[in-house]
N, C-alpha and C positions, 0 to 999 in steps of 0.2 A: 590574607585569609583565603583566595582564593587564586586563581590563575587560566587568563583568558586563553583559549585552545583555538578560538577563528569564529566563522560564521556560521551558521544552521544555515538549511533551505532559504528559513524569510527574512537572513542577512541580521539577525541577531545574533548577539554575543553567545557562544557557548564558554561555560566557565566550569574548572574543573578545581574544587576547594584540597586546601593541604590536604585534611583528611581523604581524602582517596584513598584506596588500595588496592592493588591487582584483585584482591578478592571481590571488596565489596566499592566499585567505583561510584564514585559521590559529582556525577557530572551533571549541572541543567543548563536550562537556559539562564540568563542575566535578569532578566526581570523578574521570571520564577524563582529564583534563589532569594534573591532580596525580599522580596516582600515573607519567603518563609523564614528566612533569619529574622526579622523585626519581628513577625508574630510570636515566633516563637522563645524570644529573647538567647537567641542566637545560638538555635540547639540545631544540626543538620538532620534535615527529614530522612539522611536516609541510613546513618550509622549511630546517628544518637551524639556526635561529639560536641561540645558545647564551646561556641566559641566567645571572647569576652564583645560583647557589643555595649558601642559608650551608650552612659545611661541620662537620662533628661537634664541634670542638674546645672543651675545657671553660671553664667559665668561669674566668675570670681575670683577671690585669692587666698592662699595660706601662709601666713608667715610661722614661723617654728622659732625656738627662744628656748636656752639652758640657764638653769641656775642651779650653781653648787651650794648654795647657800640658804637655797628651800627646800622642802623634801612632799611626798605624800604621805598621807599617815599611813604607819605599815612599815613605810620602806624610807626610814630617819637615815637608814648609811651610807645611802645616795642622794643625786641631786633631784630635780623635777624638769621634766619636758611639757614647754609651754606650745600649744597649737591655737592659734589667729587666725579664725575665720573669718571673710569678710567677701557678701556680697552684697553689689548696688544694687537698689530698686532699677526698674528696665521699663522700659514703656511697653512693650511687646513681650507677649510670650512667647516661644519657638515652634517648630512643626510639633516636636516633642514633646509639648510641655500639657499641662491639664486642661486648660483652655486657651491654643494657639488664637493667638491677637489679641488677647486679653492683659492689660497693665499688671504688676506685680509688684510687690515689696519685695526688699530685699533683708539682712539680718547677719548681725556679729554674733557671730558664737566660742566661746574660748574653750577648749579641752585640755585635759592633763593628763601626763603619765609618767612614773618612775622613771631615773633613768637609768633603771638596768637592761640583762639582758633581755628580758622575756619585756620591759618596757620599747627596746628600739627594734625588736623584734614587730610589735604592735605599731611604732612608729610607722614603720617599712611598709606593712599592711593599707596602713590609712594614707600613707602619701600616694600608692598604687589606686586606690580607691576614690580617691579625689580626682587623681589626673582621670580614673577612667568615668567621673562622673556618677558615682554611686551612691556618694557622702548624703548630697542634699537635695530634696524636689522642691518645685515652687506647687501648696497648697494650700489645704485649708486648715489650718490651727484647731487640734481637739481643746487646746491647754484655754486658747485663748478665742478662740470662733472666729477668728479672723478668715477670710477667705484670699482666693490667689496672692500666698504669701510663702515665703522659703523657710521650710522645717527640716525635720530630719530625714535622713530617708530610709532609715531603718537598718544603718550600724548602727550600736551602739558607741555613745560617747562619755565619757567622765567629762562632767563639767567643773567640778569640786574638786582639789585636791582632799578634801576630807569630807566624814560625814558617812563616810557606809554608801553600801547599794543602796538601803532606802532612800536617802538624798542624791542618788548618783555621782558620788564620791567616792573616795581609798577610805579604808582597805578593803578591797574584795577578793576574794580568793577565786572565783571561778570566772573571772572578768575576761582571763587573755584565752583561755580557752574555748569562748563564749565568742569575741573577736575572732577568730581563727572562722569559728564554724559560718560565722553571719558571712566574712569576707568568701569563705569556702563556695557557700551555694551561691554567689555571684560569677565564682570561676575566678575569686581573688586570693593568691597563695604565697606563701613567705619563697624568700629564693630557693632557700635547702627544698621544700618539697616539693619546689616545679621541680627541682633538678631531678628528685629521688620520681614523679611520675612519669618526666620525660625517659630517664632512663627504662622504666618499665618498657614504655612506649616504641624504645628504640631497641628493644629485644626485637619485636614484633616487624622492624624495620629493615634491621639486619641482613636477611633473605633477599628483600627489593631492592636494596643498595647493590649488591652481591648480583644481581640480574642483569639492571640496569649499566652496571660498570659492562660484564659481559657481552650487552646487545647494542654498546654505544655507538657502532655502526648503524645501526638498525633506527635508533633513534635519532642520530645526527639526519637522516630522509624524511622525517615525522616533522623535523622542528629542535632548536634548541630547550631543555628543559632544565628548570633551576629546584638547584636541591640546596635544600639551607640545613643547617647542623641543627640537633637540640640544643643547642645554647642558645643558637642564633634565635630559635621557633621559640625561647623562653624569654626573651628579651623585647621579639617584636610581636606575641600574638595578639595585639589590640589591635596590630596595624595592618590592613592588606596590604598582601609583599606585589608590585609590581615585577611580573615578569616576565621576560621577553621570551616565554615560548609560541609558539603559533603553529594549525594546522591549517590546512585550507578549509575543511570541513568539517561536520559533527561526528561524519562516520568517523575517519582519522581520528578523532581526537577519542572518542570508543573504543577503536583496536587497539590504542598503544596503552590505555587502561585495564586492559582485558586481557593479561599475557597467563601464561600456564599457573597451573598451583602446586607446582615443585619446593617455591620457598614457603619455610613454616616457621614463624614463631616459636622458641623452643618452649615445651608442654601441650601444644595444643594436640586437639585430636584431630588424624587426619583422617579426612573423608575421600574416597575415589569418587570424580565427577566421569559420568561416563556419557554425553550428549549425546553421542554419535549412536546411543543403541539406548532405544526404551526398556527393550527387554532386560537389562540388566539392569536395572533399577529393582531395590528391596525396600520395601517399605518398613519403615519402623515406627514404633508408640510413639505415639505425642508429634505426627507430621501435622498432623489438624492445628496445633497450637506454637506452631515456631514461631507466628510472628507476636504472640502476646507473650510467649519464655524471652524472646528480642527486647522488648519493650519493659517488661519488668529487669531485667540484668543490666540494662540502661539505666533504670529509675535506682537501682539501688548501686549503681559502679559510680554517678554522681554523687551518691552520698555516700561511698567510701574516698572518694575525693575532697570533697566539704571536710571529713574528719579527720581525712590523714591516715588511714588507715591504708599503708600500702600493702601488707598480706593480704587482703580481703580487694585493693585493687588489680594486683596479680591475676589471682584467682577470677577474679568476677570478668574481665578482658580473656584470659583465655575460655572460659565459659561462654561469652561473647561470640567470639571467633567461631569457636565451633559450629555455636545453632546459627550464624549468619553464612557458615557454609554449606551447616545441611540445607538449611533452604533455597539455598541456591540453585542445590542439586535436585530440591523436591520442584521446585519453581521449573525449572528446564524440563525435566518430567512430563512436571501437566501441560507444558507447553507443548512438546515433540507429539505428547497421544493426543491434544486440541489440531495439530498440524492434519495426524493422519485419521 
């Protein structure tokens, strides 16, 4: 998730997360950073990028089971995919959990799904889901009033092979693309379309690769620094990547963040930064409101992510780009005329 750069002034960790970029660099301290991931369920305060943070749910296990031989109602021309839920009661609750120290029940849950493709495709989802701890919390039962006890945690589940939505059973027709959205706003996505976002992503990339190979002189005096592929960033984003670059200081680890804005993302609009002279600074409509246009283009580039909607994440990321650059340049601005 992120990458230690050395020490500040009071000999704290400064941490510099994947999302960085020469534009907009995403660097704090190690204590600041964490406590703002946890509140914010692992969204970065300062580009909006949501990373996946594991979720409270207890420990336990999933066993998985086919049968050609059964089917859901709906889907008689395949077989059925059986999901084995099982967690032990615990004596303790975790840091995480709704009331840390507190005893807990535990609870079998069985789920089903076709086995086709739009079934193992859901498969994929929920096993992604599980590992990251999303599936189940330990609380308080609406069904049954029970208190600190393991329910759902708000995928949904088929527990019926049959029976309709009303009974939480097949056939439902809008079940996997209901799945898709729930795992979506968690930051949880089928392979095909981390692929199809990382790719956007790696447009935007292109340019800094392209730099970086150029300045690797420049950088081998800063520190070793590690660049992982989009495959790679889609395989392990659950997990901080250890790695071994290091600066001696906070500034270092600022400058080598902060390089020119020559490389562009292809679409975006490019903005002339001109620091070195106030005077040439132009003001344009709506500088009052960049940082709330920032914040809603965020609010709504998450939920063309939840739906898969990659024209509309295209689009919404170079929209992004842009007003995170004019502010940049309005921010430097009001700084230079605060200076004199």
């Amino acid at each position: 998730m992120g990458e230690e750069l050395g020490l500040g002034d009071d000999d704290e960790p400064v941490v510099r997360l994947k999302c960085s970029t020469k534009n907009i660099p995403c660097i704090f301290r190690s204590s600041l950073i964490e406590k703002c991931l946890d509140s914010s369920n692992g969204v970065c305060p300062t580009c909006q990028y949501r990373y996946l943070v594991p979720g409270p749910q207890p420990s336990g296990t999933l066993a998985i089971s086919r049968n050609s031989r059964q089917s859901c109602q709906g889907y008689e021309s395949v077989g059925i995919i059986q999901l084995q839920y099982n967690f032990p009661s615990s004596s303790l609750q975790g840091p995480r959990m709704l009331r840390p120290g507190t005893s807990y029940q535990g609870t079998r849950r069985t789920a089903y799904l076709p086995d086709s493709d739009e079934g193992n495709d859901s498969l994929s989802l929920l096993i992604k889901a599980f590992r990251f701890g999303c599936l189940f919390v330990v609380g308080d039962s609406v069904t049954t009033g029970q208190r600190n006890t393991t329910v759902w945690g708000g995928i949904h589940q088929k527990t019926s092979p049959t029976g309709g939505a009303a009974r939480h059973g097949w056939p439902d027709s809008t079940y996997f693309n209901r799945l898709k959205e729930e795992c979506g706003a968690r930051g949880i996505f089928t392979d095909a379309h981390e692929r199809e976002v990382l790719k956007l992503e790696g447009e935007g990339d292109k340019g800094e690769e392209g730099k970086k190979q150029t300045t690797s002189e420049e950088s081998k005096s800063e520190g070793t620094e590690l660049r992982s592929s989009s495959e790679e960033r889609s395989k392990r984003k659950r997990e901080e990547e250890s790695s071994s670059s290091s600066s001696s200081s906070s500034s270092s680890s600022s400058s080598s963040s902060s390089s020119s804005s020559s490389d562009m993302a292809p679409g975006e609009l490019k903005l002339e930064e001109r620091s070195d002279s106030s005077d040439a600074f132009t003001p344009q409509e709506g500088d009052e409101h960049l940082e709330q246009r920032m914040q809603n283009l965020s609010t709504r580039l998450n939920d063309a992510m939840a739906t898969r909607d990659t024209s509309a994440i295209r689009d919404l990321m170079r929209q992004r780009n842009s007003v995170q650059q004019r502010k940049k340049i309005v921010d430097q601005h009001h700084k230079d005329h605060k200076d004199t």
